[in-house]
N, C-alpha and C positions, 0 to 999 in steps of 0.2 A: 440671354435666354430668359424671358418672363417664366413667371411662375404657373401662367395657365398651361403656355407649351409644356414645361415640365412635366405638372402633371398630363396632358392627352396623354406624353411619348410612354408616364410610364401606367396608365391604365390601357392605351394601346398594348404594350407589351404584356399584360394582365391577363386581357381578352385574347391574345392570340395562344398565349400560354396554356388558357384555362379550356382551350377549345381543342387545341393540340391533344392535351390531357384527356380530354372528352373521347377523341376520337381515337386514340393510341390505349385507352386504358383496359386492361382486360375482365376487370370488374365491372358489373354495370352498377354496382351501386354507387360507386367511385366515379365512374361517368357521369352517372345522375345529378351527383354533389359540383362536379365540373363543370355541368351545365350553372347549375343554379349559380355558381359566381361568376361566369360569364354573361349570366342575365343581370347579376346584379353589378358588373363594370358597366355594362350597356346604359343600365340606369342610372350610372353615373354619369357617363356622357350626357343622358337628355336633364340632368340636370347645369350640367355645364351648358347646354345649350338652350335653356333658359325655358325646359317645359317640364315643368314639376308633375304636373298631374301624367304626361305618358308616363318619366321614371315610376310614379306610384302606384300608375295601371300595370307596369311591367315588374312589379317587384311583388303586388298580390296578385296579377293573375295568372303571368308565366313562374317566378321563382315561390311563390305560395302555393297556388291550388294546382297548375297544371302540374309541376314536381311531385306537390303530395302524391296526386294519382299515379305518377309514373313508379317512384317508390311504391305505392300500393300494388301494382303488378308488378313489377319485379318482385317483390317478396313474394306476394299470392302465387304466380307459378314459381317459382325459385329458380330463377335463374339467374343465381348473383353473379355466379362463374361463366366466362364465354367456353365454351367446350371445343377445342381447336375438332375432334371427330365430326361436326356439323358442318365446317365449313366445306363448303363447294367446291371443285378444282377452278371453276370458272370464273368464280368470284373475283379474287385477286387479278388476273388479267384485265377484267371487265371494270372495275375501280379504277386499276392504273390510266386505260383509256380513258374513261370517263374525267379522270383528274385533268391529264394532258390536254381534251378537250376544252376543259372548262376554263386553262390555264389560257391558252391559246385562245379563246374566247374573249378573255378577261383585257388579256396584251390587247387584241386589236382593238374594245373597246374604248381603253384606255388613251392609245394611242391615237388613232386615227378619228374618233366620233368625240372626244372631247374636247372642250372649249375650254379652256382655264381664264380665258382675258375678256371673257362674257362678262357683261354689268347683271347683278340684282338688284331688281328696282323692290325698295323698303314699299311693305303694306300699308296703302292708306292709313291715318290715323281715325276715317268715320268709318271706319270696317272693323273698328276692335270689337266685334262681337264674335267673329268668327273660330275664335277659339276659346272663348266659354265654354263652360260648362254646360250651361243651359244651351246652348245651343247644338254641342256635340252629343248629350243629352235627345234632342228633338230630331236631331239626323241618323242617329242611333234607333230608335223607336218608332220614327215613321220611313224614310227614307232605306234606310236600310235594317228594317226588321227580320226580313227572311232569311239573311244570310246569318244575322244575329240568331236566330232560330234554329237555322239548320248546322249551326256550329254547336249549338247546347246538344241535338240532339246528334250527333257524331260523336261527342264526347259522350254522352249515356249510351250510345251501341257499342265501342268502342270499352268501354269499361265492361258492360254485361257480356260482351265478345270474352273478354278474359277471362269473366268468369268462369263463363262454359266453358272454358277451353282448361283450366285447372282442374275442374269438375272433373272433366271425361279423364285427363291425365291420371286425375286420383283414382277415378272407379277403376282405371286398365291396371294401375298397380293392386289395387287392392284385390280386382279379379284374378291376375294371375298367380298371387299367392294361394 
């Protein structure tokens, strides 16, 4: 057993751990914190696979900024605690399906539409431009501006959403007293 398998098998077990935790935990703050080491085994993986720069987009702009904000709204409304009184009756049935679908999904792709004994043919050597910086830089900016666009501003509606939504929470207590 090499020392690379080693380590995948046991930052795979890290990731699936920390994501388990994610989804089983009944704090969201503890969730939140579960993400963010599940973001940061990921980025250990693209470093193992030899792309530094996604690991360091993935470690400041999912386990840096998008977490901060998430911790900012879960604090700002307070809802550290999951309040089992909210849950749906419908909900858990509708999960379970959805899981089994997805399991089942997963199996026949697995199974039936993979290749494992497919060749990958290595990237020309006169193409090394294609993952620059400057160049992912240029398809970022021009190429794909808008969607780069319409993702900042989902994130500012999506933030100011919460706000208002604390807002009204606090005037309805504060009116009913």
């Amino acid at each position: 057993m090499t020392i690379d398998l080693l380590l995948f098998l046991t930052l795979a077990l890290v990731a699936v751990a920390t994501a388990l935790g994610m989804v089983t935990s009944k704090n969201t703050v503890y969730s939140a914190l579960f993400l963010v080491l599940n973001f940061a085994t990921v980025a250990v993986f693209y470093i193992l696979l030899g792309a530094p720069f996604i690991a360091m987009s993935q470690i400041t702009v999912y386990a840096g900024a998008i977490m901060v904000l998430f911790l900012f709204v879960i604090m700002l409304l307070g809802t550290e605690r999951l309040n089992s009184a909210n849950i749906l009756p419908w909900q858990r049935p509708l999960a379970i399906i959805l899981a089994v679908i997805l399991t089942v999904e997963a199996g026949y792709l697995l199974i039936f539409k993979s290749n494992p004994t497919a060749m990958v043919n290595a990237p020309d050597a006169s193409i090394n431009t294609i993952g620059s910086l400057q160049s992912l830089g240029m398809a970022l900016f021009t190429d794909y501006l808008l969607p780069f666009e319409a993702t900042s501003i989902l994130l500012l509606v999506a933030m100011v959403g919460a706000i208002i939504l604390s807002k009204q929470d606090k005037n309805e207590k504060g009116g009913a007293k």
